[in-house]
N, CA, C and O atoms as a DFTB+ gen file, in Angstrom:
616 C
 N C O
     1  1      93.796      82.387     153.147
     2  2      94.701      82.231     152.043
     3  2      93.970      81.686     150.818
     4  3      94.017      82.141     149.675
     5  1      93.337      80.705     151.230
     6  2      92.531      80.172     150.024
     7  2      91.192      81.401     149.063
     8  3      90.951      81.451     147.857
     9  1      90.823      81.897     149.760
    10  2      89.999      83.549     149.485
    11  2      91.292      84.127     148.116
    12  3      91.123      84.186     146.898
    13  1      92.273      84.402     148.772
    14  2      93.009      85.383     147.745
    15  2      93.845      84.681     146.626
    16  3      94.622      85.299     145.898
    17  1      93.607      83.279     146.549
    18  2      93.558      82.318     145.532
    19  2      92.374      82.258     144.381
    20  3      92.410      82.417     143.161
    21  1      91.501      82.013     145.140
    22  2      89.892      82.569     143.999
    23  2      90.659      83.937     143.940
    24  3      91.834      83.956     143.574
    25  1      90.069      84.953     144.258
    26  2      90.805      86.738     143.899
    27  2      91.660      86.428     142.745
    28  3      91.427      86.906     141.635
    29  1      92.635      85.648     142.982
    30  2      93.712      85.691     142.113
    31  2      93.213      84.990     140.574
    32  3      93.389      85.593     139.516
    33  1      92.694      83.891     140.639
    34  2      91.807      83.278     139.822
    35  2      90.789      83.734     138.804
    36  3      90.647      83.343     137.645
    37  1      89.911      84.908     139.677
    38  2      89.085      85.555     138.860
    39  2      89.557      87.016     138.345
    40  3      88.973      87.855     137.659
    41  1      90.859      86.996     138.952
    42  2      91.427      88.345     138.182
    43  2      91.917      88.036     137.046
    44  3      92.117      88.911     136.204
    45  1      92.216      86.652     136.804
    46  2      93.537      86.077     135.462
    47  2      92.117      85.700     135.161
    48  3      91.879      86.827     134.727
    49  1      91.250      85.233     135.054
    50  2      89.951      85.165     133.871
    51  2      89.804      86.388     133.416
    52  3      89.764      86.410     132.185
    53  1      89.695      87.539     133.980
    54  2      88.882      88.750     133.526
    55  2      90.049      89.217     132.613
    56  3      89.792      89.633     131.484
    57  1      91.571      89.147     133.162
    58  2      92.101      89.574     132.056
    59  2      92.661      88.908     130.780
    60  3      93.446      89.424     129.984
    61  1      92.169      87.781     130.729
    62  2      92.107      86.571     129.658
    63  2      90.949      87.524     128.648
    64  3      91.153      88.212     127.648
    65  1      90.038      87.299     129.197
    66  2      88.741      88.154     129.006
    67  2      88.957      89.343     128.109
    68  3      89.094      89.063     126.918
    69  1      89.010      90.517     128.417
    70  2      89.363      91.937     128.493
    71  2      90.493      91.750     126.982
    72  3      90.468      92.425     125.952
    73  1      91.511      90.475     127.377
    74  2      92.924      90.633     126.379
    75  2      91.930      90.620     125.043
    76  3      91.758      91.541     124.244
    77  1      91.258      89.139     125.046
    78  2      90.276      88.632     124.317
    79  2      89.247      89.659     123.509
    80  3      89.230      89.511     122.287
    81  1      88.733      90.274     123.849
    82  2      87.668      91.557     123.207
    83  2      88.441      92.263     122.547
    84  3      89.547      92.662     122.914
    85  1      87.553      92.599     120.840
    86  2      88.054      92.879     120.018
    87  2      87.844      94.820     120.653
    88  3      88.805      95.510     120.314
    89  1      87.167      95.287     121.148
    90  2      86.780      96.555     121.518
    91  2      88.588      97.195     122.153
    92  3      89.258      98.145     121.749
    93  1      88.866      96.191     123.239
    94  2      89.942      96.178     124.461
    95  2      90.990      96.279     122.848
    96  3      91.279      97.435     122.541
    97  1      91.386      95.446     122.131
    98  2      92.289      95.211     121.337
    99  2      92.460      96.609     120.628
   100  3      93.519      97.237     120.626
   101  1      90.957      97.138     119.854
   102  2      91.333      97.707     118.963
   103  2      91.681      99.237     120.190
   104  3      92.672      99.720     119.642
   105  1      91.503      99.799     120.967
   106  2      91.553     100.535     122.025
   107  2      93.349     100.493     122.185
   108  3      94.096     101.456     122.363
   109  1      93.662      99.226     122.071
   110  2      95.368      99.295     122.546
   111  2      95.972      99.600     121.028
   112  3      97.062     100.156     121.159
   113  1      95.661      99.438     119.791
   114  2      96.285      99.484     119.406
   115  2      96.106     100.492     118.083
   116  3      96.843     100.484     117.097
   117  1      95.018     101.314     118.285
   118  2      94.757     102.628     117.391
   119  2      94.733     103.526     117.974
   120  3      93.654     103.706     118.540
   121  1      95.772     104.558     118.198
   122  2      96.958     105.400     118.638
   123  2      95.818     106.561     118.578
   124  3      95.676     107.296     119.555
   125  1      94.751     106.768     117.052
   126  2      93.996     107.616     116.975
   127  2      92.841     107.751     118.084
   128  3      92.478     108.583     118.915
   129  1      92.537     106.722     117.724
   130  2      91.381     106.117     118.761
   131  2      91.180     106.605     120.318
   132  3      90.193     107.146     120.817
   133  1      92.446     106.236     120.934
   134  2      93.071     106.642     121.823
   135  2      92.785     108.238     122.250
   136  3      92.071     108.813     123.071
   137  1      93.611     108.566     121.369
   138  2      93.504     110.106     121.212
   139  2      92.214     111.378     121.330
   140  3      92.061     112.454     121.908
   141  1      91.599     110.665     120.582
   142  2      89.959     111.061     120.463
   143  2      89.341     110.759     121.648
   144  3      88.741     111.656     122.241
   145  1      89.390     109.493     122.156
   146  2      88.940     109.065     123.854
   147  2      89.681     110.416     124.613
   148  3      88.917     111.288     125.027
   149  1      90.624     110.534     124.733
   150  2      91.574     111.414     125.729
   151  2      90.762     113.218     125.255
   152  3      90.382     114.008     126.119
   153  1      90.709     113.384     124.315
   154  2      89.970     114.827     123.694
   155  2      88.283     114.746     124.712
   156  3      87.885     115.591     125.514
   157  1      87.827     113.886     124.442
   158  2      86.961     113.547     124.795
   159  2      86.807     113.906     126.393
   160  3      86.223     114.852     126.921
   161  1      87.584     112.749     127.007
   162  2      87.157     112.960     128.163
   163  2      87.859     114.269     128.868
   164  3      87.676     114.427     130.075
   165  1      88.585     115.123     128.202
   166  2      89.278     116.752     128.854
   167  2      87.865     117.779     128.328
   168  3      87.495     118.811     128.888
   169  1      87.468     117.365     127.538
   170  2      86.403     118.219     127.174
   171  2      85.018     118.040     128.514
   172  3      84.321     118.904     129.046
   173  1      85.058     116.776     128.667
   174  2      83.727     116.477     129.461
   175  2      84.265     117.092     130.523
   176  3      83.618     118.095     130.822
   177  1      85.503     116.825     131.447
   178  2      85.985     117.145     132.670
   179  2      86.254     118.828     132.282
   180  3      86.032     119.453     133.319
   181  1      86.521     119.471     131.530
   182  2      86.205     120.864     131.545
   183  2      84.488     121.376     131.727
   184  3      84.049     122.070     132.644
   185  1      83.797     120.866     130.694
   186  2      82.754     120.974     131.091
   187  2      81.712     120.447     132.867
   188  3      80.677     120.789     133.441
   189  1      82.689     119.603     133.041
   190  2      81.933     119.460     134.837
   191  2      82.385     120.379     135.490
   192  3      81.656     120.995     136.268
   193  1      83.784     120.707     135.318
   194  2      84.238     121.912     136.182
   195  2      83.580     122.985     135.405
   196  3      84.670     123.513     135.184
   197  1      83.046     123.491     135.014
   198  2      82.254     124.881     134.656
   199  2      80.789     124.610     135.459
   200  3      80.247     125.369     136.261
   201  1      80.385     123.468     135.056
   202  2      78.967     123.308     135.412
   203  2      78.661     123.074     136.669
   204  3      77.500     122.775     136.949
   205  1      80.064     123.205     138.080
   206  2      80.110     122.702     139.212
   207  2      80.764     124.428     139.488
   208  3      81.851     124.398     140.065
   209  1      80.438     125.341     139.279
   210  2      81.226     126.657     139.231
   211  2      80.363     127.440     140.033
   212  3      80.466     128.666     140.014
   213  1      78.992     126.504     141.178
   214  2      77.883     127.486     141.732
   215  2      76.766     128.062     141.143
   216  3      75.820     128.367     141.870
   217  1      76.709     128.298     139.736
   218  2      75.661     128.778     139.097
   219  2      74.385     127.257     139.001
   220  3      74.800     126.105     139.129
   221  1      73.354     127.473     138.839
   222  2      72.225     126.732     138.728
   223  2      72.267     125.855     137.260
   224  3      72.323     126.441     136.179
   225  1      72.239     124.722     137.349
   226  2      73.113     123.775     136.238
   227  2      72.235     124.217     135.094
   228  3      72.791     124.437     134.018
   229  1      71.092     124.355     135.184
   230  2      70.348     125.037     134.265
   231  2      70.360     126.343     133.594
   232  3      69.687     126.588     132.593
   233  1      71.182     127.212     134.202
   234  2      71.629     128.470     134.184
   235  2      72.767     128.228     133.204
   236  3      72.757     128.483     132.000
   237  1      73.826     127.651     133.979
   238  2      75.099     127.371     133.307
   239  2      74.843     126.963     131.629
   240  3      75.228     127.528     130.605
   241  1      74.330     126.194     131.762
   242  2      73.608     125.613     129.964
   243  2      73.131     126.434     129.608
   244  3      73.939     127.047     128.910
   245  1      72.079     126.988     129.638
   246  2      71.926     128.420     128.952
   247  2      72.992     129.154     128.212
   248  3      73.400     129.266     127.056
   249  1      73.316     129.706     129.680
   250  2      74.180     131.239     129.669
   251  2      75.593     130.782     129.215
   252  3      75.913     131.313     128.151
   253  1      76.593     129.884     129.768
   254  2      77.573     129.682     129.511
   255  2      78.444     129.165     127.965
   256  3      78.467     127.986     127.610
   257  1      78.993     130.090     127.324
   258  2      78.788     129.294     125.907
   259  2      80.316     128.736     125.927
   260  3      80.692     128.299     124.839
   261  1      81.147     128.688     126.868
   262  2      82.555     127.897     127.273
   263  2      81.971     126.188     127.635
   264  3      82.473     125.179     127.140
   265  1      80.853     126.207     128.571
   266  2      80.371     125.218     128.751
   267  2      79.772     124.756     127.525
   268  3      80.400     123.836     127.000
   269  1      78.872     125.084     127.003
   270  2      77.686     124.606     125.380
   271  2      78.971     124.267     124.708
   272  3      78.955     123.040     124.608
   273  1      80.689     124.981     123.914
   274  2      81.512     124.706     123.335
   275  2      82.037     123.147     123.952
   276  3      82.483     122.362     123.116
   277  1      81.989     122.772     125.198
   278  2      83.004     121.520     125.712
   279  2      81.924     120.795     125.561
   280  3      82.231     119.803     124.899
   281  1      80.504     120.788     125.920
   282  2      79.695     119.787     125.802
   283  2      79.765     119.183     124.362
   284  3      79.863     117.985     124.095
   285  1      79.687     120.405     123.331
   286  2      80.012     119.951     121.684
   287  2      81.111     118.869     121.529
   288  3      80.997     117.697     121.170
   289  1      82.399     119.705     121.960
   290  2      83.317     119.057     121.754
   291  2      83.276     117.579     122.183
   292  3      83.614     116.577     121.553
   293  1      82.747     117.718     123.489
   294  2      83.100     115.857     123.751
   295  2      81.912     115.180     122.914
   296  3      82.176     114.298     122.097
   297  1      81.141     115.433     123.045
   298  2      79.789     114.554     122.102
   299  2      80.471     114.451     120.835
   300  3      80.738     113.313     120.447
   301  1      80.813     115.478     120.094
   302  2      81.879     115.025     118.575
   303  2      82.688     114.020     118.639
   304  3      82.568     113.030     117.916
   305  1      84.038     114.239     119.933
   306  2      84.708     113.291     120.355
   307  2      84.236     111.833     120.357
   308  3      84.642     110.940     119.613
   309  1      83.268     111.740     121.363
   310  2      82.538     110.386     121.486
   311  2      81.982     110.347     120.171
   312  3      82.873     109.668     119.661
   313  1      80.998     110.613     119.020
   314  2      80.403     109.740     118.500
   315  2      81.577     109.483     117.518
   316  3      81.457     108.461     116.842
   317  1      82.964     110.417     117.275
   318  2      83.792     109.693     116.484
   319  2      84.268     108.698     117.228
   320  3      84.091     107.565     116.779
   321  1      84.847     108.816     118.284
   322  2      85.166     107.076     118.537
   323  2      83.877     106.208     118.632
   324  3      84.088     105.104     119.133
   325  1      82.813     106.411     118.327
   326  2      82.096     105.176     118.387
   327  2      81.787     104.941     117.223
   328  3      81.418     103.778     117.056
   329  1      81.783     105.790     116.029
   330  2      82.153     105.068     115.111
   331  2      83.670     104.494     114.582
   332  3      83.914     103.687     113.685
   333  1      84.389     105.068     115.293
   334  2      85.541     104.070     114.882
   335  2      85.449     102.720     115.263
   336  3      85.510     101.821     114.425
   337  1      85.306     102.511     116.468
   338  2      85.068     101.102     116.965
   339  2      84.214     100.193     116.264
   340  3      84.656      99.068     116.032
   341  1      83.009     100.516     115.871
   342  2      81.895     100.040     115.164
   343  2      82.480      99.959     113.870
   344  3      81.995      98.931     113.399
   345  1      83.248     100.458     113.024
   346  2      83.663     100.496     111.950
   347  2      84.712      99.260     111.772
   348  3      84.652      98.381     110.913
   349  1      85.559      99.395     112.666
   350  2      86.508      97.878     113.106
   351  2      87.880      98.647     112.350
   352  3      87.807      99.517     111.483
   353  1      89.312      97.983     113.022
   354  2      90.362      98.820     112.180
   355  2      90.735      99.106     110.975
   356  3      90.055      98.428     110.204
   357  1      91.555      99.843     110.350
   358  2      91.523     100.569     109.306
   359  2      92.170      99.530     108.242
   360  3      91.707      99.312     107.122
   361  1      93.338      98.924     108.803
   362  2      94.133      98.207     108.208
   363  2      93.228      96.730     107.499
   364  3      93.437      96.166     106.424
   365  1      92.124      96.394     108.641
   366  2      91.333      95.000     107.716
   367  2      90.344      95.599     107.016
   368  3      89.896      94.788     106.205
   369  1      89.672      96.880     106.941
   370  2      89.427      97.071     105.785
   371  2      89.529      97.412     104.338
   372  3      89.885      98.588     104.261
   373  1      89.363      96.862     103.110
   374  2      90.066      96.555     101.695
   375  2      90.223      98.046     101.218
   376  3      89.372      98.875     101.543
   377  1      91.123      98.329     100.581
   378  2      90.910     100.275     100.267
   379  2      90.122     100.061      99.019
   380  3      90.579      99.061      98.465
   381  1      89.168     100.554      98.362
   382  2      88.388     100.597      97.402
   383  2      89.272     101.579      96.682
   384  3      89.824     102.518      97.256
   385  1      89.402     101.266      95.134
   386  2      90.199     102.101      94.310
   387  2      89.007     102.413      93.202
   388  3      88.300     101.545      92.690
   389  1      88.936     103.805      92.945
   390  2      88.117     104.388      91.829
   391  2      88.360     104.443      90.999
   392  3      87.292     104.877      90.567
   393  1      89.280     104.339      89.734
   394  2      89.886     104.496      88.684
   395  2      88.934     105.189      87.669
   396  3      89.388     105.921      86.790
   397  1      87.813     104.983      87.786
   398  2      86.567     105.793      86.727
   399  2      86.552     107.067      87.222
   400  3      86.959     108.077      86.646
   401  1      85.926     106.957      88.631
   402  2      85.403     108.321      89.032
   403  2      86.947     109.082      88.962
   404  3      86.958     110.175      88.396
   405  1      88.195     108.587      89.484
   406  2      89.526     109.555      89.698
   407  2      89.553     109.758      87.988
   408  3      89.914     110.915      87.775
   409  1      89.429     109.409      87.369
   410  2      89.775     109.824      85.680
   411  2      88.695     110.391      85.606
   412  3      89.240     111.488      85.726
   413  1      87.284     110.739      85.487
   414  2      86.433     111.688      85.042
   415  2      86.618     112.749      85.588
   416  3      86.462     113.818      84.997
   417  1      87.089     112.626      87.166
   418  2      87.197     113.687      87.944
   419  2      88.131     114.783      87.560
   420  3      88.062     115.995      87.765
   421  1      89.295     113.827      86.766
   422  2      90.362     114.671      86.186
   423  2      89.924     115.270      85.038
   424  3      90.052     116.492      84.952
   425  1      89.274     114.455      83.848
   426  2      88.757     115.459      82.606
   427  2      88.124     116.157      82.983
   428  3      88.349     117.252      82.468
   429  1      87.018     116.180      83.980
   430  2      85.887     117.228      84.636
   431  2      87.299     118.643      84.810
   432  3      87.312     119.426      83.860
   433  1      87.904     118.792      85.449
   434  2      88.795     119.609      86.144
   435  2      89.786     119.909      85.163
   436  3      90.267     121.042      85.185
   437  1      90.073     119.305      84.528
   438  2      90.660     119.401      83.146
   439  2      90.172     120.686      81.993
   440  3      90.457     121.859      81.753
   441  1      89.521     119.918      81.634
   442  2      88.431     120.562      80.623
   443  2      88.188     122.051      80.859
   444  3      88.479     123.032      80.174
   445  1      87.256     121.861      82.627
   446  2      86.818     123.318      82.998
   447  2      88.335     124.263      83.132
   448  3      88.403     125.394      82.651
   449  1      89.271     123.742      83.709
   450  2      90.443     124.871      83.747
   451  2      90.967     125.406      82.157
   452  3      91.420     126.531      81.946
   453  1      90.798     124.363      81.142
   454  2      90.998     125.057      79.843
   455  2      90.707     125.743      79.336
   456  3      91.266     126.346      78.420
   457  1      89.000     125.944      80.124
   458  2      87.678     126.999      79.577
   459  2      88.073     127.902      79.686
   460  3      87.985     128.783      78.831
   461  1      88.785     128.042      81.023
   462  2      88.786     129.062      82.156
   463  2      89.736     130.097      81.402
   464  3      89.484     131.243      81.030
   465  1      90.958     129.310      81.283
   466  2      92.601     129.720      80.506
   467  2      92.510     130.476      79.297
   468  3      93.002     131.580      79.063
   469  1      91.502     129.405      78.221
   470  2      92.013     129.273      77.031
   471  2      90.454     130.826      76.462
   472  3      89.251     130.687      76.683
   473  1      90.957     131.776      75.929
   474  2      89.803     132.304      75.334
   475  2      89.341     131.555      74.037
   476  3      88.230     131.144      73.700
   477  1      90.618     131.512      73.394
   478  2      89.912     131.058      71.813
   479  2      89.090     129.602      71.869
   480  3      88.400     129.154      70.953
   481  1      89.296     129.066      72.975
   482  2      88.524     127.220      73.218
   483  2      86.974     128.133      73.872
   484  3      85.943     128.129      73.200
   485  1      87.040     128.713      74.961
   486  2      86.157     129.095      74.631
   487  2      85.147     129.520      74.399
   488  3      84.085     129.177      74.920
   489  1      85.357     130.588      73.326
   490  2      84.440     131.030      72.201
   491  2      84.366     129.979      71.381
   492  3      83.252     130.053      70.863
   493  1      84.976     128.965      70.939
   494  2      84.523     127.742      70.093
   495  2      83.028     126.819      71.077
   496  3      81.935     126.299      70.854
   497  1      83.834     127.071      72.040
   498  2      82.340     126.032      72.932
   499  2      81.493     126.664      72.747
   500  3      80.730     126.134      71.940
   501  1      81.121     127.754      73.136
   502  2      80.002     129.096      73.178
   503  2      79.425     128.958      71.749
   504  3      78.257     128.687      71.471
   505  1      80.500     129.203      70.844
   506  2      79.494     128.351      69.383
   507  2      79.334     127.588      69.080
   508  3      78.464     127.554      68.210
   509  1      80.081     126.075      69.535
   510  2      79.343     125.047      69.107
   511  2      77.506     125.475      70.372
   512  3      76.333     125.148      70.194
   513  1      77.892     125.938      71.014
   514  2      76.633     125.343      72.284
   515  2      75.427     126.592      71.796
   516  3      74.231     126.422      72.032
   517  1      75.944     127.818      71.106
   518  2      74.867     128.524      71.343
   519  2      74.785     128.795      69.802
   520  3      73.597     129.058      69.616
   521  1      75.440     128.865      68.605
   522  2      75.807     129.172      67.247
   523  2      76.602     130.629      66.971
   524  3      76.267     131.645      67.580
   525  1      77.369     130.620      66.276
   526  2      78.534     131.263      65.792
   527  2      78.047     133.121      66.079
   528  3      77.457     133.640      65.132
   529  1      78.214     133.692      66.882
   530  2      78.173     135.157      67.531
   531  2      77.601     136.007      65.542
   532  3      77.842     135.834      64.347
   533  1      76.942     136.712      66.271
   534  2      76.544     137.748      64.625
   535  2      76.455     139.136      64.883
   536  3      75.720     139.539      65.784
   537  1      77.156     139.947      64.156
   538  2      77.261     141.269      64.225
   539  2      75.544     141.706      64.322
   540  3      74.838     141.333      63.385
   541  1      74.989     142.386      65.304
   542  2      74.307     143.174      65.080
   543  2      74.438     144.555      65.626
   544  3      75.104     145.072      66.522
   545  1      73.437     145.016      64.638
   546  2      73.609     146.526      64.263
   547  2      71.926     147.288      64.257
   548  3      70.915     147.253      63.555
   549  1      72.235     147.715      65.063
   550  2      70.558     148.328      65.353
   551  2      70.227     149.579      64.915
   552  3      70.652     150.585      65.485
   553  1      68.986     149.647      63.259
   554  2      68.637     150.818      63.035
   555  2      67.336     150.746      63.303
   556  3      66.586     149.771      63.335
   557  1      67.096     152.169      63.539
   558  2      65.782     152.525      64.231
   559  2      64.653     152.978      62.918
   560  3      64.957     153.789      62.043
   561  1      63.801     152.526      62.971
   562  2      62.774     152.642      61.770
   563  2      61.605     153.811      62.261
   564  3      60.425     153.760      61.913
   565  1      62.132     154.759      63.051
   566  2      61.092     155.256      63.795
   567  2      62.032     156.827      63.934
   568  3      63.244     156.686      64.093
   569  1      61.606     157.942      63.889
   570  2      62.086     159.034      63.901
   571  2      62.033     159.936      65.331
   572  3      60.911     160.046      65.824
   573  1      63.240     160.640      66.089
   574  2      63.059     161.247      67.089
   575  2      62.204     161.745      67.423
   576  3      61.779     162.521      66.568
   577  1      61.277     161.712      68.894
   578  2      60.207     162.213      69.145
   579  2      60.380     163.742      68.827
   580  3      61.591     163.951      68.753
   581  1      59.536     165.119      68.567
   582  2      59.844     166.272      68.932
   583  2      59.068     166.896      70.096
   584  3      57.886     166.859      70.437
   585  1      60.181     167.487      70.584
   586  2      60.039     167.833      72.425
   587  2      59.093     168.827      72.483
   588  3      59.113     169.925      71.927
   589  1      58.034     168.212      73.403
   590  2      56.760     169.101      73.514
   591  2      57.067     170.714      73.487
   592  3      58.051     171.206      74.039
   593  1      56.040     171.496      72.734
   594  2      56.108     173.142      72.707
   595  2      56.928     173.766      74.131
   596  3      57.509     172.789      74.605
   597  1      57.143     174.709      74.800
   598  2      57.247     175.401      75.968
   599  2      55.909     176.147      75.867
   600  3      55.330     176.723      74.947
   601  1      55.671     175.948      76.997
   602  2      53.686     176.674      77.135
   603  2      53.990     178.231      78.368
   604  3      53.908     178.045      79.582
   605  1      54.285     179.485      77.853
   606  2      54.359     180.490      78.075
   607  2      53.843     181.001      79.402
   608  3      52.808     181.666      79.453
   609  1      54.528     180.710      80.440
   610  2      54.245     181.293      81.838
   611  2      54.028     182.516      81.882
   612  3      54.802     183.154      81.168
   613  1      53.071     183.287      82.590
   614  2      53.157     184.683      83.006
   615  2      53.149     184.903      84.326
   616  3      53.219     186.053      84.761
């Protein structure tokens, strides 16, 4: 009896423990996080069942591109949740607001769609940038060649 007292003891530490870790925390309570783990591990468990299908595991990697697709998939899976975790949740980090770059971004996009729209704007840009368009008119100072003789076959 006293045995399943310790047992009992070191099970309520570990989950003191476990509650305690910010990893365990953020795991319970980012829904995304979650999600991506679960993608993850259907991708890997598809990929064991292909790669356990009798063919030579070396073969399978090669040849199999159902298998090469799930191996992708979960490695994507995993390194996004490991950077989520490493990143820490979304909510304690501050949102950074751009107010410069979102307003240039808009005259940038601005501007160019007016170019785009407007003909008479422009042909004003085109002359401020290149100078005001000029009629030319091309005369030739040089007189039509005359077409060699015909040289009399017999």
């Amino acid at each position: 009896m006293a045995a399943r007292k310790n047992n009992i003891g070191k099970v309520s530490e570990m989950a003191i423990t476990a509650r305690n870790n910010p990893y365990v925390q953020r795991l319970i309570e980012d829904r995304e996080l979650r999600q991506t783990l679960r993608g993850a591990y259907g991708a890997a468990r598809s990929a064991y069942g292909r790669m356990n299908n009798g063919k030579p595991p070396a073969k399978a990697l090669l040849d199999d591109r159902k298998l090469q697709r799930d191996l992708a998939e979960a490695a994507g899976a995993l390194r996004l949740a490991s950077s989520a975790l490493l990143e820490g949740p979304e909510r304690s980090r501050p949102r950074r607001r751009h107010r410069v770059r979102r307003s240039l971004t808009l005259i940038v996009v601005g501007g160019a769609l007016a170019l785009i729209l407007s003909k008479d704007l422009r042909s004003k840009a085109l002359d401020m940038m290149f100078g005001s368009e000029e009629e030319f008119s091309y005369s030739s100072t040089t007189s039509p060649s005359q077409p060699a003789p015909a040289s009399a076959s017999v």
